[in-house]
PyMOL Python script that loads the backbone (N, CA, C, O; Angstrom):
from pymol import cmd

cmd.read_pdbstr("""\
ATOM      1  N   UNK A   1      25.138  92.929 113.239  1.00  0.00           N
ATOM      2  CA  UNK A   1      26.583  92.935 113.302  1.00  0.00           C
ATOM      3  C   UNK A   1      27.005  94.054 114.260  1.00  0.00           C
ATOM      4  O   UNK A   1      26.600  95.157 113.893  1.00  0.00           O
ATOM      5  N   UNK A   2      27.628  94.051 115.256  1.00  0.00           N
ATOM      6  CA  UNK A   2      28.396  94.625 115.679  1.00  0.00           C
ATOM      7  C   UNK A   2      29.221  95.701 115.439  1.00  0.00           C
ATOM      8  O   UNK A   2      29.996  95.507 114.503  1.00  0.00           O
ATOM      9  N   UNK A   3      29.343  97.234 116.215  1.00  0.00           N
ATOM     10  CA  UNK A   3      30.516  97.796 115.654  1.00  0.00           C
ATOM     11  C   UNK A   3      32.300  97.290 115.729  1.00  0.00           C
ATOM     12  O   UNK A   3      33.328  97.814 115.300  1.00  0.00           O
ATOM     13  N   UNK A   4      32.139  96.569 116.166  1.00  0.00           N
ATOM     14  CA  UNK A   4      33.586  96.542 116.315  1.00  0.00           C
ATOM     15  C   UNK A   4      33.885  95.353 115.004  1.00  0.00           C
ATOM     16  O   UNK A   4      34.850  95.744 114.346  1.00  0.00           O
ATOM     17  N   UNK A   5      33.397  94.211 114.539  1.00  0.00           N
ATOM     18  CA  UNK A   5      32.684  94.032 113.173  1.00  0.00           C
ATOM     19  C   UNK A   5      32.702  94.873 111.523  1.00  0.00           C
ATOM     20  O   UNK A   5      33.295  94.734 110.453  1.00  0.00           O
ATOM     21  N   UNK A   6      31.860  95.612 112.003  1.00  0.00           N
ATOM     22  CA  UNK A   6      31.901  96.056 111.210  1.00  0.00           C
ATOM     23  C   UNK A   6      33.214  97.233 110.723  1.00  0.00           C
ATOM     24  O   UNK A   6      33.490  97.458 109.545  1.00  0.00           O
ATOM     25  N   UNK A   7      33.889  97.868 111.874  1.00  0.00           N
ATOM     26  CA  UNK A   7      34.651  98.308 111.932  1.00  0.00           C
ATOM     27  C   UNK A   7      35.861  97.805 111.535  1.00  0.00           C
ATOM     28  O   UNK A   7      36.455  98.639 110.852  1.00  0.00           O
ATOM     29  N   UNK A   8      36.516  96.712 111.689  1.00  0.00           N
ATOM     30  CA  UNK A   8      37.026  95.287 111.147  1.00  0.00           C
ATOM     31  C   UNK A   8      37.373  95.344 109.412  1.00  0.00           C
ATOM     32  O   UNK A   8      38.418  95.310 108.761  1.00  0.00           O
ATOM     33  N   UNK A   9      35.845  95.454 109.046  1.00  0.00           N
ATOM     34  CA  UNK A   9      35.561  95.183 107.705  1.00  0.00           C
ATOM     35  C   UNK A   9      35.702  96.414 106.921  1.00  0.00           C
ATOM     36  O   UNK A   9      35.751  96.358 105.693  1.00  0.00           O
ATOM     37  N   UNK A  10      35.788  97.809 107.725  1.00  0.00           N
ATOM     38  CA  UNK A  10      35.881  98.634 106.849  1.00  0.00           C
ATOM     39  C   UNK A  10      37.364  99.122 106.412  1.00  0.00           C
ATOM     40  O   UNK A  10      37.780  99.781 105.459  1.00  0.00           O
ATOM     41  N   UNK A  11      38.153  98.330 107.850  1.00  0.00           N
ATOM     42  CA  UNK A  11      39.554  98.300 107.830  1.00  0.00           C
ATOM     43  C   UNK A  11      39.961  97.451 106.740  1.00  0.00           C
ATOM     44  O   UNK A  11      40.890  97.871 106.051  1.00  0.00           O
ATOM     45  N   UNK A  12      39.491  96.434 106.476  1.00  0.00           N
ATOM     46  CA  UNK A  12      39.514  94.780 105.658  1.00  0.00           C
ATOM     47  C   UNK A  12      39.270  96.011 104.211  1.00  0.00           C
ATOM     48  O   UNK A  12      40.223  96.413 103.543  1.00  0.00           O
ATOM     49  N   UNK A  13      38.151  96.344 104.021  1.00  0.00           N
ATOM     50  CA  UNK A  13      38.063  97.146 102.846  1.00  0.00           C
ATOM     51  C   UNK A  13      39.264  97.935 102.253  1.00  0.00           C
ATOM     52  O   UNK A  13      39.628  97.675 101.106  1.00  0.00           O
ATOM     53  N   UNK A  14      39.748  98.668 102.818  1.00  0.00           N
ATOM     54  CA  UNK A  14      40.359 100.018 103.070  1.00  0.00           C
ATOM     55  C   UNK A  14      41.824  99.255 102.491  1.00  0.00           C
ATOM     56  O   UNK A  14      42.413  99.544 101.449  1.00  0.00           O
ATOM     57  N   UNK A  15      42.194  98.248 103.450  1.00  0.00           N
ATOM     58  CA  UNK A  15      43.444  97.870 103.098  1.00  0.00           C
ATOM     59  C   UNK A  15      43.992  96.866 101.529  1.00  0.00           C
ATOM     60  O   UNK A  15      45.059  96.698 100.939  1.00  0.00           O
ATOM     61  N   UNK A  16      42.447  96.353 101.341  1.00  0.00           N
ATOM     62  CA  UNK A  16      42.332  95.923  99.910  1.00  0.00           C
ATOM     63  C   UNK A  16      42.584  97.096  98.952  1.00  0.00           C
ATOM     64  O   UNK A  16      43.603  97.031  98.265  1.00  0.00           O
ATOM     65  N   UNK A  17      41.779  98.156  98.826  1.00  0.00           N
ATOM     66  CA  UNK A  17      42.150  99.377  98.054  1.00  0.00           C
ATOM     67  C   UNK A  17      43.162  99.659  97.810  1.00  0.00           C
ATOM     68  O   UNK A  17      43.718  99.778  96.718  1.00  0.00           O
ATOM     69  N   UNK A  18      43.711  99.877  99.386  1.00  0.00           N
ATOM     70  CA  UNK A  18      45.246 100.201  99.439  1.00  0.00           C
ATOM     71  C   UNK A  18      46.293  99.364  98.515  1.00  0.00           C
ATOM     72  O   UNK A  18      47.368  99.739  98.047  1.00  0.00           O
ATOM     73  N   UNK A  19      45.666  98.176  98.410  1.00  0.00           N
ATOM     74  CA  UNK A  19      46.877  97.170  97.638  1.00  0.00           C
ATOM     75  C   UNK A  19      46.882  97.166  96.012  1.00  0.00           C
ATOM     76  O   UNK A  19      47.854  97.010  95.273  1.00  0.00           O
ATOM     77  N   UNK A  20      45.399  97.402  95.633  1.00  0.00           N
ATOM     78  CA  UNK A  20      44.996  97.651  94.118  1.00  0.00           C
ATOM     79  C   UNK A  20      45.729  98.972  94.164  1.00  0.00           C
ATOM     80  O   UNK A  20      46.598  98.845  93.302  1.00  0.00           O
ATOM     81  N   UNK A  21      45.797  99.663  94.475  1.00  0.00           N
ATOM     82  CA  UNK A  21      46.445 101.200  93.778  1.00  0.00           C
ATOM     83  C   UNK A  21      47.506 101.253  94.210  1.00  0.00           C
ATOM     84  O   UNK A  21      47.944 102.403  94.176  1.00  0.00           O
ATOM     85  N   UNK A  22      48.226 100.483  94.654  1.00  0.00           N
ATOM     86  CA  UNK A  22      49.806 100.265  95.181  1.00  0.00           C
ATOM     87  C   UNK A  22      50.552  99.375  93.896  1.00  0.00           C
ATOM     88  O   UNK A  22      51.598  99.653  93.309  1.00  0.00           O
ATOM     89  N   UNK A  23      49.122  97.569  93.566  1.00  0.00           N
ATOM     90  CA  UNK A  23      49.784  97.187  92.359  1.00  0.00           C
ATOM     91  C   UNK A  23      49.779  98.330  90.920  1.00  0.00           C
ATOM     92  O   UNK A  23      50.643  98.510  90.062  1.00  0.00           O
ATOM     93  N   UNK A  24      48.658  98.854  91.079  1.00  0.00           N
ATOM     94  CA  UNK A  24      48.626  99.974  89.855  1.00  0.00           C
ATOM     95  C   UNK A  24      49.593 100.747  89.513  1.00  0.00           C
ATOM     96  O   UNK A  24      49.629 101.091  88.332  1.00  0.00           O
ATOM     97  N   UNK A  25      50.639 101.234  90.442  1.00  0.00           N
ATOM     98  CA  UNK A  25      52.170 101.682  90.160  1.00  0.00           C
ATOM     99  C   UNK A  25      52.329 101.321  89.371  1.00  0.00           C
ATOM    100  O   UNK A  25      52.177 101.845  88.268  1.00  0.00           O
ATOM    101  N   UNK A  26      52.853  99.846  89.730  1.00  0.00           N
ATOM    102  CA  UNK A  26      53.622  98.668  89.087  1.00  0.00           C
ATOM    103  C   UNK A  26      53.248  97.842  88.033  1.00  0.00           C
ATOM    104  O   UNK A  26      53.976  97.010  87.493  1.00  0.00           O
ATOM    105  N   UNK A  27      51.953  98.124  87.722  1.00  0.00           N
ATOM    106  CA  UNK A  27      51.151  98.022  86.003  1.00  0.00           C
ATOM    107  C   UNK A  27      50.586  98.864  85.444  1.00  0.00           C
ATOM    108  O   UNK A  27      49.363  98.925  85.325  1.00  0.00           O
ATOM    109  N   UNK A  28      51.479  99.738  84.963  1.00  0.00           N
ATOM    110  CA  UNK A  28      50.520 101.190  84.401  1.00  0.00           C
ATOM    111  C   UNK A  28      50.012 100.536  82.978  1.00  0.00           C
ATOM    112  O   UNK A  28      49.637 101.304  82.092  1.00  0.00           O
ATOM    113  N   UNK A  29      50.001  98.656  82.696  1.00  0.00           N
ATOM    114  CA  UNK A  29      48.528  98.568  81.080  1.00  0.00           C
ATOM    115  C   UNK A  29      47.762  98.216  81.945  1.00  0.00           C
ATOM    116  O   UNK A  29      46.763  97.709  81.435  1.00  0.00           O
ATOM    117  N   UNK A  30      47.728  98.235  83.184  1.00  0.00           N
ATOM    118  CA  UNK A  30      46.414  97.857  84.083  1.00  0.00           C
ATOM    119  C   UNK A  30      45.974  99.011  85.004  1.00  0.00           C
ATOM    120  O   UNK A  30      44.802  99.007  85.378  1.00  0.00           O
ATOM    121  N   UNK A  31      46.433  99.564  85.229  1.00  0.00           N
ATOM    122  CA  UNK A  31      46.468 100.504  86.118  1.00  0.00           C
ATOM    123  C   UNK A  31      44.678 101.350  86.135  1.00  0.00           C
ATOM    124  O   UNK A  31      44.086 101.353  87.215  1.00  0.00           O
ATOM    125  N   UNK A  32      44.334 101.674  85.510  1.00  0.00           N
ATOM    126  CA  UNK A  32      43.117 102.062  85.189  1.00  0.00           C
ATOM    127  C   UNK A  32      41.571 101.242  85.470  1.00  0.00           C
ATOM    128  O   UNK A  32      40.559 101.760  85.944  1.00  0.00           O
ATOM    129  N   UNK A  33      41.743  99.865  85.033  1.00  0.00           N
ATOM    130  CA  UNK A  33      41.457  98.738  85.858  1.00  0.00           C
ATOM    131  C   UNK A  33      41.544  98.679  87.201  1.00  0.00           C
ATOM    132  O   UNK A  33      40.481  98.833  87.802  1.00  0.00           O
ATOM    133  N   UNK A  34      42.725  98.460  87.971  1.00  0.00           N
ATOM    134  CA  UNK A  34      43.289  97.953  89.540  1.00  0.00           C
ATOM    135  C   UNK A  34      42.779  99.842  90.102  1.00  0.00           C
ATOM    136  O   UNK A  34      42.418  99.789  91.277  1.00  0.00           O
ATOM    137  N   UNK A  35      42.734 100.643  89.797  1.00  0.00           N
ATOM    138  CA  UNK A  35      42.268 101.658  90.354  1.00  0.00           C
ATOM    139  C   UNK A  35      40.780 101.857  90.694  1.00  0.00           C
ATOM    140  O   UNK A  35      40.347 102.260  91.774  1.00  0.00           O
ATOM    141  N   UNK A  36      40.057 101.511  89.599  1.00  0.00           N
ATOM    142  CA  UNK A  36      38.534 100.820  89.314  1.00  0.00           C
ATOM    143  C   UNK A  36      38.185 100.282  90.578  1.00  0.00           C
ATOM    144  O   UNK A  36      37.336 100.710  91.360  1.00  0.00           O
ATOM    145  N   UNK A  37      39.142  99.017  90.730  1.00  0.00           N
ATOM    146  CA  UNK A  37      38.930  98.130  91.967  1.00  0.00           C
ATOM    147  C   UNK A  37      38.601  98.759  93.115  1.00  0.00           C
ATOM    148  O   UNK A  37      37.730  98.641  93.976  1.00  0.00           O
ATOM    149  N   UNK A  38      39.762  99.636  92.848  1.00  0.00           N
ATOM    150  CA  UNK A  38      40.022 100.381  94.048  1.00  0.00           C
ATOM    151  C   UNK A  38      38.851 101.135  94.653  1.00  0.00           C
ATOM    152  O   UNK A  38      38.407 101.116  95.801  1.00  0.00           O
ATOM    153  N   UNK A  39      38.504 101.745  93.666  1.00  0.00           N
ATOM    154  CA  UNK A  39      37.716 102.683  93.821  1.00  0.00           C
ATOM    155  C   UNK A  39      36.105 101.921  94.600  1.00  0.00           C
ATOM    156  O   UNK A  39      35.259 102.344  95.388  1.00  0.00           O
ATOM    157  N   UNK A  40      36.275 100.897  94.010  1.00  0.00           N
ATOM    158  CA  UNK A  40      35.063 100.103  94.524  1.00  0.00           C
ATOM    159  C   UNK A  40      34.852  99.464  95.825  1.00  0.00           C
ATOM    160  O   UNK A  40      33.884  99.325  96.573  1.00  0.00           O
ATOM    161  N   UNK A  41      36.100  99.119  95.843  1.00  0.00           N
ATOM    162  CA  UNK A  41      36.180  98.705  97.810  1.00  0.00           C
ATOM    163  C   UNK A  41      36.252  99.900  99.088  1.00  0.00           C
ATOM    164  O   UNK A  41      35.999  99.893 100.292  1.00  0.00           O
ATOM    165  N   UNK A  42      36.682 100.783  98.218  1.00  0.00           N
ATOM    166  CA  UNK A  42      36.800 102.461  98.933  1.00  0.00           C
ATOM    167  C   UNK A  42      34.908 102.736  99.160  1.00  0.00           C
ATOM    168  O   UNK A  42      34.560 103.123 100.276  1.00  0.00           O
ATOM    169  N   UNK A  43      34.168 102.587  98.433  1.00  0.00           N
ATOM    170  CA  UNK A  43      32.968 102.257  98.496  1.00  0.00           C
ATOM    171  C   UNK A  43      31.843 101.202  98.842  1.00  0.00           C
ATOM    172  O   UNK A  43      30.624 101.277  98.997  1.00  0.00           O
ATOM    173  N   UNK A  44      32.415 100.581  98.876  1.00  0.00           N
ATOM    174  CA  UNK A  44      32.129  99.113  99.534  1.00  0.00           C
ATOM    175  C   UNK A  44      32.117  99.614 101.369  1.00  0.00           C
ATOM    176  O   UNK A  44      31.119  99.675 102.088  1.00  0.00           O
ATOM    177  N   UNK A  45      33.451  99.894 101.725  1.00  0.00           N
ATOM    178  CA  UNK A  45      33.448 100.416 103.035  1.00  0.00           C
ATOM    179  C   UNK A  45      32.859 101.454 103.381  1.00  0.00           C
ATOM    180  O   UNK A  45      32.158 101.509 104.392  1.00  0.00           O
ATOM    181  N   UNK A  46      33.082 102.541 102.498  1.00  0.00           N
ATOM    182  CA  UNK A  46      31.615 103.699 102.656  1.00  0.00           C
ATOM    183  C   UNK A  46      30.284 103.093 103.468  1.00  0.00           C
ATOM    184  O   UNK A  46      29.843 102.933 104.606  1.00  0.00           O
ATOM    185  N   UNK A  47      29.914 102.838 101.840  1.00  0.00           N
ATOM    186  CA  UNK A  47      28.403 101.883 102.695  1.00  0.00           C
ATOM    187  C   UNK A  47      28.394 101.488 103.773  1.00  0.00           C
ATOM    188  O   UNK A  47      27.627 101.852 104.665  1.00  0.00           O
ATOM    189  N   UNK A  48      29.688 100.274 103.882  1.00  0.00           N
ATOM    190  CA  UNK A  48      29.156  99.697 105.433  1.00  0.00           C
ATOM    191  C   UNK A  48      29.221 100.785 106.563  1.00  0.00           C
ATOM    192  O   UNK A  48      28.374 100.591 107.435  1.00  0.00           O
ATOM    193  N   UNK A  49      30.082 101.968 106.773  1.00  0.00           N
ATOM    194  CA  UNK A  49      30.326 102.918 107.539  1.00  0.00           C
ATOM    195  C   UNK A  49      28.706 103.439 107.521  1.00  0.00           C
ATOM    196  O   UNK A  49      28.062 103.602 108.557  1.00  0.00           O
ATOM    197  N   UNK A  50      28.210 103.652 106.270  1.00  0.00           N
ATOM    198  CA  UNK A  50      27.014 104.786 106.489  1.00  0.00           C
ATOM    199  C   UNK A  50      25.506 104.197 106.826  1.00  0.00           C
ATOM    200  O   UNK A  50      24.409 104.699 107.068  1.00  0.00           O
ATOM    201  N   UNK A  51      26.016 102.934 106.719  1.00  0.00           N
ATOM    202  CA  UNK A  51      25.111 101.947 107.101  1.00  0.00           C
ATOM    203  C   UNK A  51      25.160 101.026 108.694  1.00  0.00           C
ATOM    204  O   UNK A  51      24.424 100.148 109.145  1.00  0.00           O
ATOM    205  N   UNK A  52      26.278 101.647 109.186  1.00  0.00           N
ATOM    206  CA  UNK A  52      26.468 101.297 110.691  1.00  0.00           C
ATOM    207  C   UNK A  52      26.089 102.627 111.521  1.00  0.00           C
ATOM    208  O   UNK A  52      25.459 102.674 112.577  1.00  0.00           O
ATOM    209  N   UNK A  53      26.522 103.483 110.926  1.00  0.00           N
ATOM    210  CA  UNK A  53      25.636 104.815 111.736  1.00  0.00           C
ATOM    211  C   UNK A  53      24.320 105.507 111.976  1.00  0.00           C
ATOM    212  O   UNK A  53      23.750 106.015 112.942  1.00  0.00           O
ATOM    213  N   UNK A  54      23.916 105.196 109.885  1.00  0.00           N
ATOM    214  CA  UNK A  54      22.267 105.128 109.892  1.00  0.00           C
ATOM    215  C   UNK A  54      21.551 104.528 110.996  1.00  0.00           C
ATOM    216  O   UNK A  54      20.741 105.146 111.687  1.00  0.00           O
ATOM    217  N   UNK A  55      21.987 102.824 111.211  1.00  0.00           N
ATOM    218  CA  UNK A  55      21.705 102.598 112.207  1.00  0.00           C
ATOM    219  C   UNK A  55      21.434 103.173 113.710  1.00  0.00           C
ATOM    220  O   UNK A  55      20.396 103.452 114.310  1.00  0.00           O
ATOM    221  N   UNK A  56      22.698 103.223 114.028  1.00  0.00           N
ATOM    222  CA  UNK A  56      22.924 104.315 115.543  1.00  0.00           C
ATOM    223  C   UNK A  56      22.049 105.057 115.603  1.00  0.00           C
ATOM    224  O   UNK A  56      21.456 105.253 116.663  1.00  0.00           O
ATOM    225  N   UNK A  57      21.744 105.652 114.504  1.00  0.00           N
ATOM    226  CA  UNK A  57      21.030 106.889 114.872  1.00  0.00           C
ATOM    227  C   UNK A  57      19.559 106.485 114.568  1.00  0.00           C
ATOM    228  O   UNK A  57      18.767 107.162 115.223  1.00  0.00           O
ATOM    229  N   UNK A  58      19.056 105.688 113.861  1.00  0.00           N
ATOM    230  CA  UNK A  58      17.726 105.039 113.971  1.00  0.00           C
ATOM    231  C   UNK A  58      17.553 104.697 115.501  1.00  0.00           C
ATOM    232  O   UNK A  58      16.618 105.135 116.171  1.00  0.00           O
ATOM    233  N   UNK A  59      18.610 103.818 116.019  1.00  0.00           N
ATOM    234  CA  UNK A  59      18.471 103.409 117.223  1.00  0.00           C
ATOM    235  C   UNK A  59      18.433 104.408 118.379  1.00  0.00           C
ATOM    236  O   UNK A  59      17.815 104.182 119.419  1.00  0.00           O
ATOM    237  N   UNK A  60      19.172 105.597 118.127  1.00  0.00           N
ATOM    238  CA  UNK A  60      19.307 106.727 119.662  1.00  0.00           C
ATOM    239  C   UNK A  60      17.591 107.181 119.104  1.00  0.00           C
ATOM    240  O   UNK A  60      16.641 107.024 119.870  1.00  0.00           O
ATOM    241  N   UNK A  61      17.485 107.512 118.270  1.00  0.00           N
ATOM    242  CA  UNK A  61      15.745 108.060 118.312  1.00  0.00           C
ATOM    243  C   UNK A  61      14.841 107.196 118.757  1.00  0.00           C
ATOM    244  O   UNK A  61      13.812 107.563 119.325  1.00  0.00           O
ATOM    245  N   UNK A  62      15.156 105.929 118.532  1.00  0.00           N
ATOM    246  CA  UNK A  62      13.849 105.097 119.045  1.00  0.00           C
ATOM    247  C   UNK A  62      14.001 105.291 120.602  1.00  0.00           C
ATOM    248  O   UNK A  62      12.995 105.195 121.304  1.00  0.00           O
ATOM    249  N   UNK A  63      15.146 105.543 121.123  1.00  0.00           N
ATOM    250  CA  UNK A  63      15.491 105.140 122.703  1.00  0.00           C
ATOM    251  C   UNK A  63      14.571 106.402 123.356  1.00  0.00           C
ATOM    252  O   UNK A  63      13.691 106.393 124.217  1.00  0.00           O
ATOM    253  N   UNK A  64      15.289 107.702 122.400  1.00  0.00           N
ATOM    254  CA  UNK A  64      14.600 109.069 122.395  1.00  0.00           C
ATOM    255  C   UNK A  64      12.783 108.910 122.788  1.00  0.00           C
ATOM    256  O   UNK A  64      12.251 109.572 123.680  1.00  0.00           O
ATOM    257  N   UNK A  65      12.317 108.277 122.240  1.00  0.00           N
ATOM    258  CA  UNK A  65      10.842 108.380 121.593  1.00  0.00           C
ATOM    259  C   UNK A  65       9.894 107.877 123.027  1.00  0.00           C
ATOM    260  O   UNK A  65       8.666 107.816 122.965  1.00  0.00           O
TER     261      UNK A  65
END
""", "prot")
cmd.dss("prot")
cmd.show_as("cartoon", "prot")
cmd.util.cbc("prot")
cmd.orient("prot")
């Protein structure tokens, strides 16, 4: 995958979060739940971020070598 891809998706992530803890305002008997969510797509995009750079940098050393 591609950075610009993956970059995409971490935006795609990010803005899902954004919407679970935005509805969570507006349902505080859920709120604890929809934050949960949140918290999980906030991580979801992590990964893919630390997993698009791991890369990079696997790749500049091999070029290195």
């Amino acid at each position: 995958m591609n950075g610009q891809a993956i970059l995409e998706n971490v935006r795609r992530y990010r803005g899902i979060a954004s919407l679970y803890r935005q509805t969570a305002v507006f349902r505080p008997s859920q709120s604890w739940s929809l934050l949960e969510q949140a918290g999980e797509w906030e991580a979801r995009a992590l990964r893919e971020l630390e997993a698009y750079f791991a890369s990079r940098a696997d790749h500049a050393v091999q070029r290195a070598a």
